[in-house]
C-alpha positions in Angstrom: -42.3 11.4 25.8 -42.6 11.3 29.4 -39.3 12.8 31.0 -37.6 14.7 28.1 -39.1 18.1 28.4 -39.4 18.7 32.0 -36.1 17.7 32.1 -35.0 20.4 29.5 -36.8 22.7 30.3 -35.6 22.4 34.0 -31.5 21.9 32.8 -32.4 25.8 31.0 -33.8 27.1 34.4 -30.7 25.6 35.8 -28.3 27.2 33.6 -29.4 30.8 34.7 -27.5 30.3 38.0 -23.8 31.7 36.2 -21.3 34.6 36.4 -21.7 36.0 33.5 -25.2 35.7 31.7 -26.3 34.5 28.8 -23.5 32.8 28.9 -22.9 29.9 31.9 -20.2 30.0 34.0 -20.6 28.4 37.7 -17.2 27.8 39.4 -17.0 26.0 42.9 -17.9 27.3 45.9 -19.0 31.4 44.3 -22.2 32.8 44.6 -23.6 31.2 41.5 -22.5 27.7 42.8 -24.5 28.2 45.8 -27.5 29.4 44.0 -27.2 26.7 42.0 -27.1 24.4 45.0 -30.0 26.0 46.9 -31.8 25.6 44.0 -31.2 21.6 43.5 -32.0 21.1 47.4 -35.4 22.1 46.5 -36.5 19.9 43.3 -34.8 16.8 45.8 -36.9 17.6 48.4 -39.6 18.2 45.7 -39.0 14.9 44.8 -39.2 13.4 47.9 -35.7 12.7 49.0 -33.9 14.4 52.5 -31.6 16.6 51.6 -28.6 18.6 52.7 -25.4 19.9 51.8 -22.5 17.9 53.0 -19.0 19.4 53.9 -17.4 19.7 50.5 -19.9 21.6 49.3 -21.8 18.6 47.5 -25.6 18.5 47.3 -26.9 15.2 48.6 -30.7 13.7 48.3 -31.7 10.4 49.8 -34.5 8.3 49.0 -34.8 5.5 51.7 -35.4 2.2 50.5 -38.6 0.0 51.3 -36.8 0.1 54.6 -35.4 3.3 56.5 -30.9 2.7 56.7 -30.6 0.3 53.8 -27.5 0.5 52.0 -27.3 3.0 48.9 -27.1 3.1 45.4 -25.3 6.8 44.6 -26.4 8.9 41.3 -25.2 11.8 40.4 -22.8 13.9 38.6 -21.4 17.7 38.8 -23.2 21.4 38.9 -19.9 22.8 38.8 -19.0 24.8 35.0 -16.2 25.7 33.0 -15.9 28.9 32.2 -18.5 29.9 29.1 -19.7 26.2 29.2 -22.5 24.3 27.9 -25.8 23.4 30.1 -25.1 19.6 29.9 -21.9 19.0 31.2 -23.0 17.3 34.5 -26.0 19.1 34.8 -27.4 16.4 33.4 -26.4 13.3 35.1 -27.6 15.2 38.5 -31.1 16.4 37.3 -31.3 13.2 35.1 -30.9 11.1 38.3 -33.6 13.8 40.6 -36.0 12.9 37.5 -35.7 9.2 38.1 -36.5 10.0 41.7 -39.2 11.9 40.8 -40.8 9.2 39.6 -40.5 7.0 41.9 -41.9 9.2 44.4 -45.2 9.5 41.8 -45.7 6.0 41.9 -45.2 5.8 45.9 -42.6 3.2 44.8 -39.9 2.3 47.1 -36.9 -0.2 46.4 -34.9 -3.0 48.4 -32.0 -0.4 48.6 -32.0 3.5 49.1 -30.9 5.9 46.5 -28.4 9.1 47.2 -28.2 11.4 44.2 -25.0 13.5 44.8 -24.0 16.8 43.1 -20.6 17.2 43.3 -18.8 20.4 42.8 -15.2 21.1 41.7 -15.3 18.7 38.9 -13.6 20.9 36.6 -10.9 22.2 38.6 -10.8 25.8 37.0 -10.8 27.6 40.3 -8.4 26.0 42.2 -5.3 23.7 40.9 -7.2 20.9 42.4 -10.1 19.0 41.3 -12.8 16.5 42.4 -13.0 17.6 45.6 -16.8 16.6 46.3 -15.9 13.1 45.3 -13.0 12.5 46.6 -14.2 13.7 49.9 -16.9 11.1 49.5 -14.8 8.3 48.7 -12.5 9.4 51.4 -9.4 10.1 48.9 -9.2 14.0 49.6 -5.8 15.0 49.4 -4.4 16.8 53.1 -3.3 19.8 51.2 -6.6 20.0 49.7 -7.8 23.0 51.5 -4.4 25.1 51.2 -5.2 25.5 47.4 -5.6 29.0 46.4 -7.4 30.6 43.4 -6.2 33.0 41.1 -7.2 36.3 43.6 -5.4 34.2 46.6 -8.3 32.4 48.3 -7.7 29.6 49.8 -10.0 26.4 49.2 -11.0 26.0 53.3 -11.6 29.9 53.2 -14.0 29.9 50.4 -15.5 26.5 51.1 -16.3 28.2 55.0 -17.8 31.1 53.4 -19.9 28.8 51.2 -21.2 27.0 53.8 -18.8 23.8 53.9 -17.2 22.6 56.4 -13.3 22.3 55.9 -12.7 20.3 59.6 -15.7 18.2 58.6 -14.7 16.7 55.3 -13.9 13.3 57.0 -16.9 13.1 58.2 -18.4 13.0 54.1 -16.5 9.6 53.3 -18.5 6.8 53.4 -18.9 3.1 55.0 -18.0 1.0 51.6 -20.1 -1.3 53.3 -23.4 1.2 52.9 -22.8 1.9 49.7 -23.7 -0.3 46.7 -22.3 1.5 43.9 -22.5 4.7 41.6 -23.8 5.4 38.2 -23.5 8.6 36.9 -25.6 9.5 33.5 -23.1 11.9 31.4 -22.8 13.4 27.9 -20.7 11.5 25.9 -18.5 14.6 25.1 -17.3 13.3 21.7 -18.8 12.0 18.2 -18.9 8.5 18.8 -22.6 8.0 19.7 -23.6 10.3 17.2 -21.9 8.6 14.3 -23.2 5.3 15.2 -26.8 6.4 15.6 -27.0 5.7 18.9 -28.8 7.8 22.0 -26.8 5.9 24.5 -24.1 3.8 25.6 -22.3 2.0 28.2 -19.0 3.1 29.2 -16.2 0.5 29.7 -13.4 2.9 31.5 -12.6 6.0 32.3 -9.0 6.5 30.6 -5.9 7.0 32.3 -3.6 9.6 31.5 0.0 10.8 31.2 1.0 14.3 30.4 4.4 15.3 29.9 6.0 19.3 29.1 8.7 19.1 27.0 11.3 21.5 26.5 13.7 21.6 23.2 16.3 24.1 23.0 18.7 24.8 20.3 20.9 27.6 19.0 19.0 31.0 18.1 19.8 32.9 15.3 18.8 35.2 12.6 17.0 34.2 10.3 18.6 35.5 7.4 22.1 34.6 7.9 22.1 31.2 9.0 22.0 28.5 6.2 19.5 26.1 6.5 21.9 23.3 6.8 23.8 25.1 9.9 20.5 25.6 11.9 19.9 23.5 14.9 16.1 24.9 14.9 14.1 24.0 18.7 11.0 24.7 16.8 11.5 22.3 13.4 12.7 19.9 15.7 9.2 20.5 17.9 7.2 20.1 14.7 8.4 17.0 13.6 8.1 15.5 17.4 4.3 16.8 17.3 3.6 14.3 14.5 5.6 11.9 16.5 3.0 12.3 19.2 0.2 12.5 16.7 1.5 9.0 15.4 1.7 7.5 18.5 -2.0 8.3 18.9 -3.2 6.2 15.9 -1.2 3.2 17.0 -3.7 1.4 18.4 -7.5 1.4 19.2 -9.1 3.8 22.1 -5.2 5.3 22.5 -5.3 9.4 22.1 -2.6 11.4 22.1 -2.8 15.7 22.0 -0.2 18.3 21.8 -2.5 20.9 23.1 -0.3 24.0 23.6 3.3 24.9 21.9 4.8 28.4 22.4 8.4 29.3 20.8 10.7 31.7 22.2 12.0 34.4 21.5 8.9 34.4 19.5 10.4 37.1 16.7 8.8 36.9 13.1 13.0 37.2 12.5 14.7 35.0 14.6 15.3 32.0 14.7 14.1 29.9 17.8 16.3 29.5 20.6 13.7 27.3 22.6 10.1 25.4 21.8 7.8 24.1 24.6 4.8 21.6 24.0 2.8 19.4 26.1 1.6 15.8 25.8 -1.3 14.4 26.7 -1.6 10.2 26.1 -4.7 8.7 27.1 -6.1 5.2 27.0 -8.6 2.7 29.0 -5.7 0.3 29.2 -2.8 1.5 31.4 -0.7 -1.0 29.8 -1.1 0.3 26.6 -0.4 3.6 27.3 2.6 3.3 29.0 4.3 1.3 26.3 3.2 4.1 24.1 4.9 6.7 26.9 7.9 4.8 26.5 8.1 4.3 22.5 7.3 8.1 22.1 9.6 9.8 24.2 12.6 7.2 22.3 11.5 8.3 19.6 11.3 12.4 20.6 15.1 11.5 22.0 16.1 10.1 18.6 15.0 13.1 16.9 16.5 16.0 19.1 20.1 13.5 18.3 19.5 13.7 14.6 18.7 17.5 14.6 21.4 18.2 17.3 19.0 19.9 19.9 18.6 19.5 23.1 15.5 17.4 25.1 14.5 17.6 28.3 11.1 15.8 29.1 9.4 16.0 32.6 5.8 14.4 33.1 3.2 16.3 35.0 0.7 14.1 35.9 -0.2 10.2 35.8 -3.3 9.3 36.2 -4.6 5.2 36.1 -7.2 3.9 34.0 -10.9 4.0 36.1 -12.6 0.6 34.9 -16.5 0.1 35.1 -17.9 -2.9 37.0 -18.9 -5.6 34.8 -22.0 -6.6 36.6 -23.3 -2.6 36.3 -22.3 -2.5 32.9 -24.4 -5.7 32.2 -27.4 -4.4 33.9 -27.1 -1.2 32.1 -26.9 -2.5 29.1 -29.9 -4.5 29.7 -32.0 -1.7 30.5 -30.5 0.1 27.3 -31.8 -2.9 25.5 -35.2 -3.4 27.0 -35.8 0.9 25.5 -34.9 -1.0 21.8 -31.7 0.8 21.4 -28.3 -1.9 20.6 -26.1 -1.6 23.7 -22.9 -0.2 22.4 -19.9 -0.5 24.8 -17.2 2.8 24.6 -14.6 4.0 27.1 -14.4 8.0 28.7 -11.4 10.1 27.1 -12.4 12.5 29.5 -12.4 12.4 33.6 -15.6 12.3 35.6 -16.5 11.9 39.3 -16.6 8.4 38.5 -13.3 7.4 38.6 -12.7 8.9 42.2 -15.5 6.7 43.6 -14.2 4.0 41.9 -11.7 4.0 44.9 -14.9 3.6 47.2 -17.4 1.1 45.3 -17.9 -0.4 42.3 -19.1 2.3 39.7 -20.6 2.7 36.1 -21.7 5.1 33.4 -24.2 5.8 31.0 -22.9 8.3 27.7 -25.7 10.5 26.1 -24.9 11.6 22.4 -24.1 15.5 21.9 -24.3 16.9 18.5 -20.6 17.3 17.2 -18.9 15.3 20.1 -19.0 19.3 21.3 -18.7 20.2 24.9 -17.2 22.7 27.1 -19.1 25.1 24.9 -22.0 26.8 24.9 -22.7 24.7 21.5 -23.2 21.6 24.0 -26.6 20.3 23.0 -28.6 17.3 23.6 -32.2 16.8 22.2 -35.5 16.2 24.2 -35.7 12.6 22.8 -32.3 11.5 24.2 -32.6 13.0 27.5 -36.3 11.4 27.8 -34.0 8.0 26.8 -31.7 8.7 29.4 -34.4 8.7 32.5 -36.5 6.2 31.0 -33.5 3.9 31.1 -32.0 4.8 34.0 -35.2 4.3 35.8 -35.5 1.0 34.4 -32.3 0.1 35.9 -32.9 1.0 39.2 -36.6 -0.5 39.6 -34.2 -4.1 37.9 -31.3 -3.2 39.4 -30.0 -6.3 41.6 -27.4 -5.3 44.6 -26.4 -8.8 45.0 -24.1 -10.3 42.7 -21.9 -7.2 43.4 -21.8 -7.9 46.8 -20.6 -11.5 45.8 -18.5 -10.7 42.9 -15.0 -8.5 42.9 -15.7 -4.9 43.2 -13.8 -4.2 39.7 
């Protein structure tokens, strides 16, 4: 192996930069976040690549081209955590990427194109009720509002992105010329079991799902729970539980369509009463936005013709509606070539989950490489990779940068 150790051993050094050792938690813009930072400026510049932190927040590394000014390819991922995370979770599409870099700067090797390897923070959105806000700023997508969100203690996004060293008047500034930018590939744990239980160390992701969340509110008649016959009851909560495996139908309609009820609360909540009210939340995802919103539409008919038949009440109000991000076919191809040159069968899957990705898909065409985690398990300190896979993951991705070909993107469509 060539890459894989370094590389872990370096994603464990990274991981010390948290809130609350052993375990890792790095939010945006705190202390840890801009150790973290610091810390990734100096293997870039180790590596041989400018580097600076950009308005947002965002590390950013350049390798110039065989030519100073050439258009770049952007890598990258997130260094930003969950709380009590796992040390892969975009750690390792950044320092992945800085490898590939590396070694390219052994070799004295320089390409037809430059190379920009970003790391983004805010990816999560734990800190503040809005999220990619490194990537949106450089596709130039950031919301106005952005920088009025407050945390939890009352900080305000512009405040704490000041005292980290951003730049909130200068975040126009961050969005790029689509013209000087020829795409972005971010290297990213798969974050589910479908690698694993095909045998496969990598894979080439399709799309980025869209997503439609909905909280739904059913309220009935509360009563004890003694006196009421069954037959007289017009329960919230039954009626909730039948709807859940409504939802959890819906999900295994079709292929690559997923749908979770991931929180459900009754009130009054009384071991003797019966509910009054039940609240859940939906969550439907799918690569195809098509799909998904015919499944939207069956389900909630089919919620509706269930609070009628237990004579409850509905009321269902979506929350958030996001499109489906799809990977540029000419990337994927060249990917998947590079995956096939390492001896590995190129195995096509969409992303359940969100990634920086799908906000630059608003500024160039984009792409991403999935590296199997043990279990499908992330957002946990359980996340693991193994030393083989992430020597895979730079060999690869090297490979595709010293193939990769700018041109039929820039005559092809850009999705």
């Amino acid at each position: 192996m060539t890459f894989g150790p370094a590389l872990m051993a370096r994603l464990d050094d990274f991981a010390q930069h948290s809130a609350d050792r052993p375990a890792l938690t790095r939010l945006y813009l705190t202390q840890e976040h801009r150790a973290a930072a610091d810390q990734l400026l100096i293997w870039m510049r180790e590596a041989g690549m400018a580097a600076h932190l950009d308005a947002a927040g965002t590390v950013v590394g350049r390798y110039e081209g065989d030519m100073p000014g050439l258009p770049a390819l952007l890598l990258g991922s997130h260094i930003d955590t969950v709380r009590n995370a796992g040390k892969y979770d975009g750690n390792l599409g950044v320092l992945a990427a800085v490898a590939a870099v590396t070694e390219l700067n052994r070799r004295g090797e320089r390409l037809p194109y430059a190379i920009e390897v970003l790391g983004f923070g805010d990816e999560e959105g734990v800190r503040f009720p809005v999220t990619l806000t490194g990537s949106r700023a450089v596709a130039g997508t950031i919301a106005p509002d952005a920088m009025a969100a407050r945390d939890r203690d009352g900080i305000a996004l512009g405040a704490a992105l000041k005292e980290f060293g951003g730049d909130p008047d200068g975040l126009g500034a961050v969005a790029r010329d689509p013209s000087q930018v020829l795409g972005f590939v971010e290297v990213h744990i798969e974050q589910g079991p479908v690698l694993e239980s095909r045998g496969l160390p990598l894979g080439i992701v399709t799309a980025i799902n869209g997503a439609s969340r909905y909280a739904v509110t059913v309220t009935g008649q509360a009563g004890h729970a003694g006196t009421v016959p069954m037959a007289l009851r017009h329960d919230p909560l039954a009626a909730a539980a039948e709807m859940v495996l409504a939802v959890e139908t819906a999900g295994g309609a079709e292929p690559d369509l997923v749908a979770t009820v991931g929180r459900m609360e009754a009130k009054p909540g009384a071991v003797n009463v019966i509910p009054g009210q039940a609240t859940f939340t939906i969550d439907l995802r799918s690569p195809r936005d098509d799909s998904r919103k015919a499944a939207a539409a069956g389900l909630l008919a089919t919620l509706a013709a269930i609070a009628a038949r237990r004579g409850v009440a509905l009321d269902i109000q979506p929350t958030h509606d996001a499109p489906a991000a799809h990977c540029h076919p000419i990337l994927m191809r060249q990917l998947g070539q590079a995956v096939a040159r390492a001896g590995i069968i190129p195995h096509h899957l969409p992303s359940g989950a969100g990634h920086d990705a799908m906000a630059l898909a608003a500024l160039c065409p984009m792409a991403m490489l999935f590296v199997r985690c043990k279990g499908g398990i992330s957002h946990n300190p359980a996340e693991s990779i193994t030393v083989e896979d992430a020597d895979l993951a730079v060999a690869v991705l090297l490979d595709f940068l010293r193939r990769f070909d700018p041109v039929p993107l820039a005559e092809g469509p850009r999705s």
